[in-house]
C-alpha positions in Angstrom: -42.6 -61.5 -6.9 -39.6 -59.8 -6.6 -40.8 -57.8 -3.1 -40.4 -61.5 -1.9 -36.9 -61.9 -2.5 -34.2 -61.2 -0.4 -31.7 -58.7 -0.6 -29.1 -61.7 -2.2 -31.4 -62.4 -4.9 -32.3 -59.4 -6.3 -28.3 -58.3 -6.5 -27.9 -61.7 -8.5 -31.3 -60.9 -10.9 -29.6 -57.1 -11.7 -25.5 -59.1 -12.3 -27.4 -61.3 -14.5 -29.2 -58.7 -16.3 -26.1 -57.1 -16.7 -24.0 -59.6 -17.4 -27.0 -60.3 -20.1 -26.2 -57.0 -21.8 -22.8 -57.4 -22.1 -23.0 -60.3 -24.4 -22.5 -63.3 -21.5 -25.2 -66.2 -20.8 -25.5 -66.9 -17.0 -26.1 -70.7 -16.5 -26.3 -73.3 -13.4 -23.3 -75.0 -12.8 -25.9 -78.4 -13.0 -27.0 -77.6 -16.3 -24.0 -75.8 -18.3 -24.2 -75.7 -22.5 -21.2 -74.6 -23.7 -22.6 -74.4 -26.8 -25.1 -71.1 -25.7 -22.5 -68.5 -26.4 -18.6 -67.7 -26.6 -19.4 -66.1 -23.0 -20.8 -68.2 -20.0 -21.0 -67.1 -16.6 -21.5 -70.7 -14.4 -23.0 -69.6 -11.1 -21.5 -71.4 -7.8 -18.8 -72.9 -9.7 -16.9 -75.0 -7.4 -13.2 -74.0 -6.3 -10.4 -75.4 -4.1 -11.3 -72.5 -1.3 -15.0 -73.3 -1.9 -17.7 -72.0 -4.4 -17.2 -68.6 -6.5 -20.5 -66.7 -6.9 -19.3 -66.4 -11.4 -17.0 -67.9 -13.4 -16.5 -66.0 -16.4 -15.3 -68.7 -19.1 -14.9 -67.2 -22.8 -14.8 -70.6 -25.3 -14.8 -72.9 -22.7 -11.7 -71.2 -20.9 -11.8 -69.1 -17.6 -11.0 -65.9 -17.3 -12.5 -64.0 -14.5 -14.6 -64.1 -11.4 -17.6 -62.3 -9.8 -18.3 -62.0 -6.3 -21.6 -61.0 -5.4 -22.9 -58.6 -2.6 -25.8 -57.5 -1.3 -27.1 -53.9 -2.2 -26.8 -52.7 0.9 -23.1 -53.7 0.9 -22.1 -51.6 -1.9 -19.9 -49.1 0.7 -18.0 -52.2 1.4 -17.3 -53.6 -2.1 -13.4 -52.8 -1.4 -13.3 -54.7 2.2 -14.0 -57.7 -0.2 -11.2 -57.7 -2.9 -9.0 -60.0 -0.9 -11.6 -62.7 -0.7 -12.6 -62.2 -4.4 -8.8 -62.2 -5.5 -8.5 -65.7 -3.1 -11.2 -67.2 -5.7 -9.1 -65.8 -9.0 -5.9 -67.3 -7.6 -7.7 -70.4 -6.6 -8.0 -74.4 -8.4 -11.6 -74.7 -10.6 -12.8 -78.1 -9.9 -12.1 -79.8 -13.4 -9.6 -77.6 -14.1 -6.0 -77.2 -13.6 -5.9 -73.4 -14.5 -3.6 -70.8 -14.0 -5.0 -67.5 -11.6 -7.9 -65.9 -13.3 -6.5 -61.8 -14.3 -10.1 -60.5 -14.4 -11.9 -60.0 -10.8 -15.3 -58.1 -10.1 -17.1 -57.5 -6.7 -20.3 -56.4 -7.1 -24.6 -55.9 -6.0 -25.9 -55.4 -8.9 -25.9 -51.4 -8.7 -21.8 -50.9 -7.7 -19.2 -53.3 -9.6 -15.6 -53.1 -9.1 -13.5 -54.1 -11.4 -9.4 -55.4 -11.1 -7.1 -56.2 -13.9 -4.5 -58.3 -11.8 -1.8 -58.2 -14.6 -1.8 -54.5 -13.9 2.2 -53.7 -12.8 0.3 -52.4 -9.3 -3.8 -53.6 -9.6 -6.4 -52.0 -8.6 -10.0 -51.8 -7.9 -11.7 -49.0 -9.7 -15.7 -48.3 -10.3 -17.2 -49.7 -13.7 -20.5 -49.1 -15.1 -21.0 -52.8 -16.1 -18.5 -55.7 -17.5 -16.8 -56.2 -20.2 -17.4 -58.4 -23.5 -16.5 -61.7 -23.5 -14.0 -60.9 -26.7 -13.0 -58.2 -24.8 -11.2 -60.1 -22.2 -9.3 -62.5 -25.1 -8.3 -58.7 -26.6 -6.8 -58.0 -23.6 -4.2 -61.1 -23.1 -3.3 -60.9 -26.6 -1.4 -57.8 -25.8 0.5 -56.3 -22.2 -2.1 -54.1 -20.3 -2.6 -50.4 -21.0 -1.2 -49.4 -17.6 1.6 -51.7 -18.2 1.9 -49.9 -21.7 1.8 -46.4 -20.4 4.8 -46.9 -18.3 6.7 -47.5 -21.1 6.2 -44.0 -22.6 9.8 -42.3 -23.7 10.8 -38.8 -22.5 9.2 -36.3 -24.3 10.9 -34.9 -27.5 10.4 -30.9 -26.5 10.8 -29.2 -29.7 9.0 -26.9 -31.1 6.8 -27.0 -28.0 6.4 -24.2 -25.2 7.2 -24.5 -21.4 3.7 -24.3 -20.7 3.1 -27.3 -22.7 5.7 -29.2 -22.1 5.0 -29.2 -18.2 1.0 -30.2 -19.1 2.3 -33.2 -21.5 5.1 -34.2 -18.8 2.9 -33.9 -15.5 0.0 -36.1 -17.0 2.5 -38.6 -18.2 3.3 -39.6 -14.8 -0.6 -39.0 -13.8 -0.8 -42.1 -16.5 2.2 -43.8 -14.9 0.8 -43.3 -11.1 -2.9 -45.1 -12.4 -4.7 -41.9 -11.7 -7.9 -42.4 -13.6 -8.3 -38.5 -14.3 -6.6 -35.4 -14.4 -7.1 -31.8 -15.1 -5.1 -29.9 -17.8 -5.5 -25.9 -16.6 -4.1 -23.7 -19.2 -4.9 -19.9 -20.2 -6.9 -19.4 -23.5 -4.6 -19.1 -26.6 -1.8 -20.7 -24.8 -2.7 -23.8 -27.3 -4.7 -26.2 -25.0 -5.5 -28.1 -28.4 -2.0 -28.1 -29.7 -0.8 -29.8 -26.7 -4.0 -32.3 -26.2 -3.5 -33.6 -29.9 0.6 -34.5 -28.7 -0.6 -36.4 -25.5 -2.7 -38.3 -27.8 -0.1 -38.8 -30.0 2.3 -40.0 -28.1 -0.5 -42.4 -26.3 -1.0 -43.8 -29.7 2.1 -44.5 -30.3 3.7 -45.5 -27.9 1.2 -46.8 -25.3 -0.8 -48.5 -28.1 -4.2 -46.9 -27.2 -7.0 -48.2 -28.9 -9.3 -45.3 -29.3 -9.2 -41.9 -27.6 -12.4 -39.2 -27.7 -11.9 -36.0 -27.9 -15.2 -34.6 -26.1 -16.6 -31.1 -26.7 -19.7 -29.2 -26.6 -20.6 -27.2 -29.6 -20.4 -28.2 -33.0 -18.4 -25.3 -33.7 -15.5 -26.5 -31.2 -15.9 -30.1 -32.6 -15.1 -28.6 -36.1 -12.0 -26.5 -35.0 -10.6 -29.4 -33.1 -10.9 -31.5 -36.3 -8.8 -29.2 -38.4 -6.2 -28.8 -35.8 -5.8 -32.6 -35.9 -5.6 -32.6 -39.4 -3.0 -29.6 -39.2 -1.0 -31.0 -36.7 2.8 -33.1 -37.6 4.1 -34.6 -34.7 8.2 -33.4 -34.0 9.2 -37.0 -34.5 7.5 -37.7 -37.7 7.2 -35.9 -41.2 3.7 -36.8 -41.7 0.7 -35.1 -40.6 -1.6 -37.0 -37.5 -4.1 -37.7 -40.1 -1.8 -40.0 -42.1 -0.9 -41.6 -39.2 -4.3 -42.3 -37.1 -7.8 -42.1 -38.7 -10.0 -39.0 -37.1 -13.4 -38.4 -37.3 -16.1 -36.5 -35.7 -19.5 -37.8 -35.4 -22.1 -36.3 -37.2 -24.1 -39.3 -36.9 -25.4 -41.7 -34.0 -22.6 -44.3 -35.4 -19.6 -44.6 -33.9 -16.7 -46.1 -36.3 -15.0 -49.1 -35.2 -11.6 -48.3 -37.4 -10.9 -44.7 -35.8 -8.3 -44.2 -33.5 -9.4 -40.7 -32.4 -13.5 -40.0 -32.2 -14.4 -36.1 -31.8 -18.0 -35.9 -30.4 -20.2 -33.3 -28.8 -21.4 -34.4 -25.5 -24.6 -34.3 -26.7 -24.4 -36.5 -29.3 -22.8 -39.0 -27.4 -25.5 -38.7 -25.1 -27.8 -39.4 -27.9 -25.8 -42.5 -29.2 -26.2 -44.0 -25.3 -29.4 -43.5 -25.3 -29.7 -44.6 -29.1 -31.9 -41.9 -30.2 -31.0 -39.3 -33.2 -30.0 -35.9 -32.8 -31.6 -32.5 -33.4 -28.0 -31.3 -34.9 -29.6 -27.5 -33.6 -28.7 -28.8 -29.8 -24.8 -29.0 -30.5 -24.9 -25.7 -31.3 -24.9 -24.1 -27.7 -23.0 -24.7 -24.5 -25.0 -27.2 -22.6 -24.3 -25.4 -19.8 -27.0 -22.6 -20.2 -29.2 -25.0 -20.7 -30.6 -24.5 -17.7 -33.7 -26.5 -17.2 -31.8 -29.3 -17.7 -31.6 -29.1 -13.9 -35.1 -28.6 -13.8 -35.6 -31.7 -15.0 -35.3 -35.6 -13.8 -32.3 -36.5 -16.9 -33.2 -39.7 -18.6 -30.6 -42.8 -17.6 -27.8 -43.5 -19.8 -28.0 -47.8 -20.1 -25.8 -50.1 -21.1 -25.7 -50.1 -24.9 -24.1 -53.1 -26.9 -23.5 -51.0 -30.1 -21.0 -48.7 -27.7 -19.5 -51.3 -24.6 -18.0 -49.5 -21.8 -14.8 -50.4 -23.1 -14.8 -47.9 -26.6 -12.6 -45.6 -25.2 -9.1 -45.7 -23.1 -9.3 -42.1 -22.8 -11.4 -39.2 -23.2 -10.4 -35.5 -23.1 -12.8 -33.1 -22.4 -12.6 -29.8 -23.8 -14.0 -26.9 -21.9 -14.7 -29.4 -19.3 -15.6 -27.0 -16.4 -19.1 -27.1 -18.5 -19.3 -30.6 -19.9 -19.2 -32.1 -16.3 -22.3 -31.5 -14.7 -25.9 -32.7 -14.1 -26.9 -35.6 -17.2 -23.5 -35.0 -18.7 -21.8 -36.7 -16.2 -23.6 -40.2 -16.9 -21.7 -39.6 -20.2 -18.5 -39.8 -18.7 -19.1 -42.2 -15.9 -19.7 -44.8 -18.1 -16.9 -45.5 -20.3 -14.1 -47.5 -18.4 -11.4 -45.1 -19.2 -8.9 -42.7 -18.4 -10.3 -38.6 -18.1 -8.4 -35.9 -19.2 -10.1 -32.5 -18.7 -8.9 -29.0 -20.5 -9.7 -25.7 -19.6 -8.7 -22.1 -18.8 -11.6 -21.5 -16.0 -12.0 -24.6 -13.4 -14.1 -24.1 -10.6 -14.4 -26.4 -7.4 -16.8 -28.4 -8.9 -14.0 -29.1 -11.7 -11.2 -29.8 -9.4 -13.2 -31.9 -7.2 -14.5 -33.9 -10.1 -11.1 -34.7 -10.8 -9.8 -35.2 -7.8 -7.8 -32.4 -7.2 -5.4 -33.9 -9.8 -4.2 -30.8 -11.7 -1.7 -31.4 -13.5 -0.9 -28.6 -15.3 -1.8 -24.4 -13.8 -1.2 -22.2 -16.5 -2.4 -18.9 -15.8 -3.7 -16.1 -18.6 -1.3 -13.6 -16.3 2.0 -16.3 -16.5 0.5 -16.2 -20.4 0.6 -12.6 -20.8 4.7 -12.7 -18.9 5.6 -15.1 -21.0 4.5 -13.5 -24.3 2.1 -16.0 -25.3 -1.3 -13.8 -24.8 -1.2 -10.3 -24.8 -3.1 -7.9 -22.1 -6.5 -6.5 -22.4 -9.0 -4.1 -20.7 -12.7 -4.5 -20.6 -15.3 -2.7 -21.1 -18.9 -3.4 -19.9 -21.7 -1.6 -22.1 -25.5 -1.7 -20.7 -28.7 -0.9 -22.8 -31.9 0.5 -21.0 -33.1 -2.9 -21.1 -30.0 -5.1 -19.7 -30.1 -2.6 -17.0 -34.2 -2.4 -16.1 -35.4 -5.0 -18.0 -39.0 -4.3 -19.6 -42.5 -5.2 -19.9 -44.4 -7.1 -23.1 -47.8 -6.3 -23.0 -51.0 -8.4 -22.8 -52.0 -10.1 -25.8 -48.7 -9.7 -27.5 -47.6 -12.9 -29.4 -44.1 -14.4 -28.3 -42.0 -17.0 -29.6 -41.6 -19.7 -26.7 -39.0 -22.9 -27.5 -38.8 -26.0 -25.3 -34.6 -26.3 -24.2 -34.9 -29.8 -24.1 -36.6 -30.3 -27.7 -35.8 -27.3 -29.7 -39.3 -26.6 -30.5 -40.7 -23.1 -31.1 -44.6 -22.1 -31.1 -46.0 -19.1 -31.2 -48.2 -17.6 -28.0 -50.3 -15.1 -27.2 -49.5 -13.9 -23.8 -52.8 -13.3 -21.4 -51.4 -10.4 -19.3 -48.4 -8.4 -18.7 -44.9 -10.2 -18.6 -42.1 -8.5 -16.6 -39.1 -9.8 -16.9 -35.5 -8.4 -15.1 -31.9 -8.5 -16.4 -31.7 -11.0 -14.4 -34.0 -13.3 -16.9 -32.2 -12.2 -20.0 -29.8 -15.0 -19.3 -32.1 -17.8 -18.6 -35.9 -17.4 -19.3 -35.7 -15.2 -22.0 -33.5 -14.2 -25.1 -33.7 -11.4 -27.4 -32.1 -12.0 -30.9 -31.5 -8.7 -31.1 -29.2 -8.2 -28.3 
């Protein structure tokens, strides 16, 4: 049935699907019942300028538009926001509304999205829409970009230079409407320290809803927790904790009265995909988990328990590994703002946040400034790191699945050599 349709219809069956998940009920515009849900979305709903592909009406009330493309139109989505904003500012037959703030062009697979009450709006990529209570949230209060202009100068004591340059330089990154930024800053040079002030000061000040604070070990998870609960803002005598609630997942539940979430990667992955967690996989860098790239990753989907809209921003520690491969699904579906930490970028990391480093903070300007101190190293090699080695025929080894975590015992049927080289991927010696 569907090899039958054209390319017009099957962009309209995957909005509607989508618009499905999201909590709205697509209807005719011959046949609307307001009565199906708080969120409609009439198709062809007449307008002064002609008819609009969507109305998005939340209790009988408009409040956005969709204008729908062809698939093979999705490079062009952009060329398209002047018609689609003609539609939002336009006269609803019936109605004698005001211009609609909330403006999508889409095919099904790319949606754009447009807040017009943003001080300078613009388009940006969303994975799907938002919830029809979503959008009444929204007018209740000014937007978040309107919000984050109004941030005061910083208060700079007891911070370093270092720090106060990172917190400074991504202010205006928030101010410009650049949806992510890098934070480069040695290790021990308190990357932490000045994450948990930004997100401070975006909680009070810009009004945030909810920030994550993304990692990717257990361990890190639990040493960001009990900096937060450590920390006491300059401007205040009580600790963050008494302030904003924190909590780190250890569960595939995300609390709805948190201000600050702290989550492995993993198990946010998990929560998409609304599976439980072997709690074993948050123990090691996901970035040697190499077969991952082996491997075809499973799709994140739309998940009504966690909307697109959880988060306004997520920092990601150590984000030069977090960023890669079926990570990045995790990330590219919130609709928020990306902050990235670390002390090692590569290109991949400055490319995946658009060269927008705010912040270069090197261990040698670390060591100058008296923050870090010097080291040497030393490289030690056994016979084995250096040659590798041979198990024998017959020999029983322990072999685990990556992806599962599960270990069984085999009996190998000839003579396994293995290099240095495979010391770091294919095989592991507790030992060592």
């Amino acid at each position: 049935m569907s090899d039958n349709q054209t390319p017009e219809q099957r962009a309209r069956n995957e909005i509607d699907r989508k618009l499905n998940d999201a909590g709205w009920v697509v209807q005719e515009k011959s046949k609307i019942v307001w009565s199906a849900s708080r969120g409609i979305a009439i198709k062809e709903y007449l307008t002064d300028v002609g008819p609009v592909d969507y109305v998005l009406f939340v209790d009988k009330k408009p409040f956005g538009i969709i204008e729908a493309k062809r698939d093979e139109e999705g490079h062009r989505l952009t060329v398209v926001e002047e018609q689609s904003s003609g539609y939002a500012t336009s006269k609803l037959k019936y109605l004698n509304n005001d211009p609609l703030s909330f403006v999508y062009e889409s095919t099904g697979k790319l949606t754009r999205f447009t807040d017009f009450r943003d001080p300078k709006p613009m388009s940006r990529p969303v994975f799907s829409y938002l919830r029809p209570e979503t959008f009444e949230e929204y007018l209740k209060k000014r937007p978040l970009r309107e919000r984050l202009l109004a941030i005061p100068e910083l208060k700079t004591d007891g911070l370093r230079d270092c720090q106060i340059t990172a917190i400074s330089n991504l202010e205006e990154s928030f101010k410009d409407n650049r949806p992510r930024a890098l934070v480069q800053m040695a290790t021990g040079s308190g990357k932490t320290y000045t994450a948990i002030t930004f997100i401070y000061r975006l909680l009070k000040f810009a009004d945030a809803k909810k920030v994550l604070f993304l990692v990717d070990t257990r361990n890190l998870g639990e040493q960001a927790e009990q900096e937060f609960q450590a920390y006491m803002p300059n401007d205040d005598n009580r600790k963050f904790t008494e302030l904003y609630n924190v909590q780190r997942l250890r569960s595939s539940y995300v609390p709805s009265d948190s201000q600050v979430c702290i989550s492995t990667i993993q198990r946010l992955y998990s929560i998409l995909k609304g599976e439980e967690l072997d709690e074993k996989t948050e123990e090691e860098n996901p970035a040697e988990e190499r077969e991952w790239k082996q491997k075809e990753p499973l799709p994140v989907v739309y998940n009504e328990k966690v909307p697109i809209e959880e988060f306004d921003f997520i920092v990601i520690d150590e984000c030069h590994r977090s960023i890669y491969n079926v990570w990045q699904q995790v990330l590219d579906y919130f609709d928020a703002f990306l902050i990235g930490l670390t002390a090692t970028p590569d290109k991949r990391t400055f490319g995946f946040f658009n060269e927008n480093v705010v912040s270069e903070y090197s261990h040698e300007e670390a060591v100058a400034d008296g923050v870090n101190v010097g080291y040497d190293v030393y490289i030690i090699e056994t016979e084995i790191t250096k040659n590798g080695a041979i198990i024998s025929a017959r020999e029983f080894v322990d072999r685990r699945e990556k992806l599962t975590r599960k270990k069984r015992w085999e009996q190998l049927d000839e003579d396994f050599t293995y290099t240095a080289k495979n010391l770091t991927g294919t095989w592991s010696i507790p030992a060592r």
